[in-house]
Backbone as a chain_set.jsonl record, in Angstrom:
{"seq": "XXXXXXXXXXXXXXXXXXXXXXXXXXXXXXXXXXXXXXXXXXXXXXXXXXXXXXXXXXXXXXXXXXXXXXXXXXXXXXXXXXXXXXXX", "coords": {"N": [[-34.567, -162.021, 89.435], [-32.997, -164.722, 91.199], [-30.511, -165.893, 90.947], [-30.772, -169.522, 92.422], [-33.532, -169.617, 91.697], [-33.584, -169.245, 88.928], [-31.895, -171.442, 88.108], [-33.943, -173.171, 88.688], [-35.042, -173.368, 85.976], [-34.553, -174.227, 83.785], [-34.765, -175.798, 80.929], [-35.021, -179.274, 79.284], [-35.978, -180.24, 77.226], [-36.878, -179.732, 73.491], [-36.319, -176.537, 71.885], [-38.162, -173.319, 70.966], [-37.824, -171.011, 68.652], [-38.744, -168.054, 67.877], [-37.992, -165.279, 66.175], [-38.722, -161.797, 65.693], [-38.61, -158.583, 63.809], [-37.578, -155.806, 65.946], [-40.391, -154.279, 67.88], [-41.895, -155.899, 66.759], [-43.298, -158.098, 67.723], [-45.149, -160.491, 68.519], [-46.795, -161.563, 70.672], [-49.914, -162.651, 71.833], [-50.24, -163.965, 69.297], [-48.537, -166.006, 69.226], [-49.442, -167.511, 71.459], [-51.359, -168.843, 70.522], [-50.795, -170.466, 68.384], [-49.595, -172.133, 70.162], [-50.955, -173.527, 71.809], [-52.036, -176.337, 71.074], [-49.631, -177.485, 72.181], [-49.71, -176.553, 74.342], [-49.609, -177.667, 77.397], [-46.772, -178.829, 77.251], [-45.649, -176.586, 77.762], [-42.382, -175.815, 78.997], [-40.611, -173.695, 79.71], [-40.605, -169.66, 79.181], [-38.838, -167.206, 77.3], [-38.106, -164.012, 76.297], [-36.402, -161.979, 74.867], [-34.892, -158.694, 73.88], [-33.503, -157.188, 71.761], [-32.161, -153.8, 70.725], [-30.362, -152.155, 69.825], [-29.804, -153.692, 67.466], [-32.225, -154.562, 66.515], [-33.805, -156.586, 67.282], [-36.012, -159.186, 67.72], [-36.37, -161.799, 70.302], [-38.223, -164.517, 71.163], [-38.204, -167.547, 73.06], [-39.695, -170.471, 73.227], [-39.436, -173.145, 75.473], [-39.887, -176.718, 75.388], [-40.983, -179.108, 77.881], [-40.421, -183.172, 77.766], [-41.466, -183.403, 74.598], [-42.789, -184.866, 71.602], [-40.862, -184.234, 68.96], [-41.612, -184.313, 66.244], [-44.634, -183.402, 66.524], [-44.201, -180.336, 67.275], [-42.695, -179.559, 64.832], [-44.785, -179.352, 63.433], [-46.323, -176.972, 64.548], [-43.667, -174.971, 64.263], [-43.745, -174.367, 61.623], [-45.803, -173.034, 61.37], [-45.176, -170.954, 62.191], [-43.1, -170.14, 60.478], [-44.527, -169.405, 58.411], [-45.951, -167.38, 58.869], [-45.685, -164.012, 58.219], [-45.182, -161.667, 59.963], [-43.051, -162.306, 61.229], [-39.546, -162.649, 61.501], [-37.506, -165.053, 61.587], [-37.949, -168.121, 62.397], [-36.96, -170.957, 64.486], [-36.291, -174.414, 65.093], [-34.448, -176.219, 68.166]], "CA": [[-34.61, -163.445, 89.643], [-32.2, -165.013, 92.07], [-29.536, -167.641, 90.71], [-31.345, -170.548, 92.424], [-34.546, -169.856, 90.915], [-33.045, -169.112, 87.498], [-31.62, -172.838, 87.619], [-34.816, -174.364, 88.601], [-36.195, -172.863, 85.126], [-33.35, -174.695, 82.944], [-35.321, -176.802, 80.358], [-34.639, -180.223, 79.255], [-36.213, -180.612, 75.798], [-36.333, -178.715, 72.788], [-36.497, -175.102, 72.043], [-38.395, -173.025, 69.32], [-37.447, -169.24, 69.021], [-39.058, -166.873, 67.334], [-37.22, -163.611, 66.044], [-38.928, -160.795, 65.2], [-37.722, -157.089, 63.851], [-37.923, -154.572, 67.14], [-41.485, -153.882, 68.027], [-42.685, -156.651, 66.209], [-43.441, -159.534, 68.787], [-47.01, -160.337, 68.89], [-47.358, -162.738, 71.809], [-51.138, -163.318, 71.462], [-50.334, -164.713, 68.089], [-47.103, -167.035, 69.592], [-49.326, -168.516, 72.554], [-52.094, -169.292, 69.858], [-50.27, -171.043, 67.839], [-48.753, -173.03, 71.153], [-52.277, -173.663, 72.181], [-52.07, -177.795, 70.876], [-48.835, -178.049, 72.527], [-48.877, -175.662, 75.837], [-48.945, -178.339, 78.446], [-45.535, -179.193, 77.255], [-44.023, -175.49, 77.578], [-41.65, -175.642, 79.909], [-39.897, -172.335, 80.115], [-40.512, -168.697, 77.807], [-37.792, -166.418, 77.869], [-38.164, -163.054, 75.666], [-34.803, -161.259, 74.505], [-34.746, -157.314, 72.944], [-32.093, -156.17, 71.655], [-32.528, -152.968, 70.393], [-29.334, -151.818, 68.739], [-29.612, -154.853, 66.252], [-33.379, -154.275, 66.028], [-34.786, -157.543, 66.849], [-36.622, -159.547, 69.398], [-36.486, -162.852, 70.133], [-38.861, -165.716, 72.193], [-37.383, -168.382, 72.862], [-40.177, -171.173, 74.095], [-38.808, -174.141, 75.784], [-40.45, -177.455, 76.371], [-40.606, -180.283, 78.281], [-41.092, -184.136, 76.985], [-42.644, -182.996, 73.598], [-42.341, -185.242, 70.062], [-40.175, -183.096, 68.059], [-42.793, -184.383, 65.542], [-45.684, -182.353, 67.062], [-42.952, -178.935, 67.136], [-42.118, -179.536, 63.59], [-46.425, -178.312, 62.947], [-45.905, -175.551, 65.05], [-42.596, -174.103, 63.368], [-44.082, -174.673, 59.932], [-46.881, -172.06, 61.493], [-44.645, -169.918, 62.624], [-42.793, -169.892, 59.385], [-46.04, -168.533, 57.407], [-46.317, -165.492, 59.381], [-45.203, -162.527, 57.578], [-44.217, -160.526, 60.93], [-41.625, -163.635, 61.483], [-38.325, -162.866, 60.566], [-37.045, -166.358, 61.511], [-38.439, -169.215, 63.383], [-36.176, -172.33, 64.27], [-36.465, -175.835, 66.326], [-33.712, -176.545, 68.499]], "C": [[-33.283, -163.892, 90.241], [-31.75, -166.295, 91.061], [-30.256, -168.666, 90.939], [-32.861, -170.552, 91.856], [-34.52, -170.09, 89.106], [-32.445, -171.29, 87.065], [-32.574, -173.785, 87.428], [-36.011, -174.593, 87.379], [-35.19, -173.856, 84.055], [-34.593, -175.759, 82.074], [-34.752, -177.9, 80.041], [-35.239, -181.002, 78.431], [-36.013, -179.542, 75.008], [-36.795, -177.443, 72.731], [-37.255, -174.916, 70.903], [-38.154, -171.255, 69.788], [-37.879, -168.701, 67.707], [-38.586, -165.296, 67.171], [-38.699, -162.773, 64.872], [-38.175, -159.15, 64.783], [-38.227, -156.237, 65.722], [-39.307, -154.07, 67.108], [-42.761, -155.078, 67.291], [-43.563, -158.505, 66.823], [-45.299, -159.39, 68.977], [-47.498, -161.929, 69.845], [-48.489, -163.328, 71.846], [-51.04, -164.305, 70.595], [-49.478, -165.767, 68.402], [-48.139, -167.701, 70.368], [-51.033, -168.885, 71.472], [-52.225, -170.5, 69.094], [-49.944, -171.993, 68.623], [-49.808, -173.996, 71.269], [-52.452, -175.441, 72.296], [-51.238, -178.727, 71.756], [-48.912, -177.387, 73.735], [-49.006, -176.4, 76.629], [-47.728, -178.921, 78.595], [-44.647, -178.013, 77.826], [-43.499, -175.686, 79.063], [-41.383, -173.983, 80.925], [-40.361, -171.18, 78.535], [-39.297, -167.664, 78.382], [-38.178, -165.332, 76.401], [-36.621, -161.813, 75.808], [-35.404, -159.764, 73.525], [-33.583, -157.08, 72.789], [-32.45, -155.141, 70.471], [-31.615, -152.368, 69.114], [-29.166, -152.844, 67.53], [-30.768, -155.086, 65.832], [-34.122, -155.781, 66.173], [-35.228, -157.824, 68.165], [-36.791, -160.758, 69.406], [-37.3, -163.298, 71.375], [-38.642, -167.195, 71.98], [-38.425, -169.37, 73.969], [-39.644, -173.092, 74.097], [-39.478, -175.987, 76.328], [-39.901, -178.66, 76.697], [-40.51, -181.869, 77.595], [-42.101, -184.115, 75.642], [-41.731, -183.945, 72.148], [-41.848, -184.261, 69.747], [-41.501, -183.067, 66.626], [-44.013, -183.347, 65.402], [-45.12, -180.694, 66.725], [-43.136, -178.98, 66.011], [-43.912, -178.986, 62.538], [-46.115, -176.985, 63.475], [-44.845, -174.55, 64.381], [-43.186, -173.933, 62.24], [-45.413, -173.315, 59.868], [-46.08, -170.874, 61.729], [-44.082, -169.175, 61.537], [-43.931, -168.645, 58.328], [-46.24, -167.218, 57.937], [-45.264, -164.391, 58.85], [-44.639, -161.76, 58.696], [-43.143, -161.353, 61.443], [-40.907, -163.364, 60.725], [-37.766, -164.402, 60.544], [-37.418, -167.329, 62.832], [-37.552, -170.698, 63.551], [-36.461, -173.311, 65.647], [-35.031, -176.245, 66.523], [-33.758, -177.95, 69.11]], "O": [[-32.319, -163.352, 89.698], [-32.379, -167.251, 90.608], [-30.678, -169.157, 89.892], [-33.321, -171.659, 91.575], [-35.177, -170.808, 88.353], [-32.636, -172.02, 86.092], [-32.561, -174.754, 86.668], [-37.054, -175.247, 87.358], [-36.067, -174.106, 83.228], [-35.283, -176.478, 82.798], [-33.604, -177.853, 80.483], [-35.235, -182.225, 78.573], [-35.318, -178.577, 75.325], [-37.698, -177.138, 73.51], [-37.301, -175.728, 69.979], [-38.283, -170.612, 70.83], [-37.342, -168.953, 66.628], [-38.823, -164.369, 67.945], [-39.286, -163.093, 63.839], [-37.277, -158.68, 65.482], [-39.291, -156.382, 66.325], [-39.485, -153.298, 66.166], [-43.992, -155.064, 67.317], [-44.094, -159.505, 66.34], [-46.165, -158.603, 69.359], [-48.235, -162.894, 69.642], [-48.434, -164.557, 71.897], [-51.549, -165.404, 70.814], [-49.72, -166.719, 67.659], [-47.991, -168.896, 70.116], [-51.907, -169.273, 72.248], [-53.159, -171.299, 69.024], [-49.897, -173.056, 68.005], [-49.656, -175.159, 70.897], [-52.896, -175.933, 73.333], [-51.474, -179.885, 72.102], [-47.933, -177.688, 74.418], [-48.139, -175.962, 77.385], [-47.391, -179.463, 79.648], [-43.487, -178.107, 78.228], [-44.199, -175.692, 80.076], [-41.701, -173.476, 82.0], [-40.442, -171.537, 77.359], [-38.97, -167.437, 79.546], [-38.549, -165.952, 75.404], [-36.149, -161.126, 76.715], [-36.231, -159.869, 72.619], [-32.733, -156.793, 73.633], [-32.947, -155.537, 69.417], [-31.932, -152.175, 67.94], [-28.294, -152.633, 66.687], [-30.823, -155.772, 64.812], [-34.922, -156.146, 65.312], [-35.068, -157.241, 69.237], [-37.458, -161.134, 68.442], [-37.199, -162.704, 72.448], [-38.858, -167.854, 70.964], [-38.265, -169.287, 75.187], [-39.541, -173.92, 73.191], [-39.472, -176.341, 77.506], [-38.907, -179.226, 76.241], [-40.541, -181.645, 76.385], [-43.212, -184.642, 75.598], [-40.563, -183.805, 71.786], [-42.309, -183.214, 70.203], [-42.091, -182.077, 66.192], [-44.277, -182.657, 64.417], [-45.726, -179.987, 65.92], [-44.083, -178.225, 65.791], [-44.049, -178.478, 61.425], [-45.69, -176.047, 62.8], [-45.193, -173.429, 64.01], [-42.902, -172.798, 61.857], [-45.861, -172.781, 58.853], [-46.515, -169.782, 61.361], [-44.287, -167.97, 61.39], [-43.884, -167.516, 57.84], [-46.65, -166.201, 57.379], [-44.13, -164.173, 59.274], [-43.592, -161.157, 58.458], [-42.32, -160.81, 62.18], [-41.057, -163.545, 59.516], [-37.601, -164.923, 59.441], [-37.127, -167.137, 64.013], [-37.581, -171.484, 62.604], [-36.741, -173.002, 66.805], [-34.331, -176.575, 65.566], [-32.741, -178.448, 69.592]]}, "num_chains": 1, "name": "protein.A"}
């Protein structure tokens, strides 16, 4: 991805990121959960890091109640393969 495309991805509401342990990312189950809210997502960005064993997704949206988010995290929370879910 080229610099100027990379900028034109920059979001401009809030974030929610999902960490999982290493191997444990179950995307089906993340854009399921989105499902109420996905005309807001903005941007997804997916992080491994291996030597520290985890994996993070980090989805970004646009104009969204924090309100609305604050269901979503609370789902995310409940999942057992979720190490930690937070609203930025």
């Amino acid at each position: 991805m080229t610099p100027e495309i990379a900028g034109l991805l920059t979001a401009t509401g809030h974030q929610i990121t999902v960490r999982t342990r290493s191997g444990g990312m179950r995307v089906a189950a993340v854009w399921q959960v989105l499902m109420p809210v996905a005309c807001d997502v903005e941007r997804v960005r997916i992080v491994t890091n291996s030597e520290r064993g985890f994996e993070d997704m980090t989805i970004s949206f646009a104009e969204t109640f924090s309100g609305s988010l604050n269901t979503v995290l609370r789902q995310f929370e409940k999942m057992t393969w979720v190490t930690t879910a937070e609203l930025c």
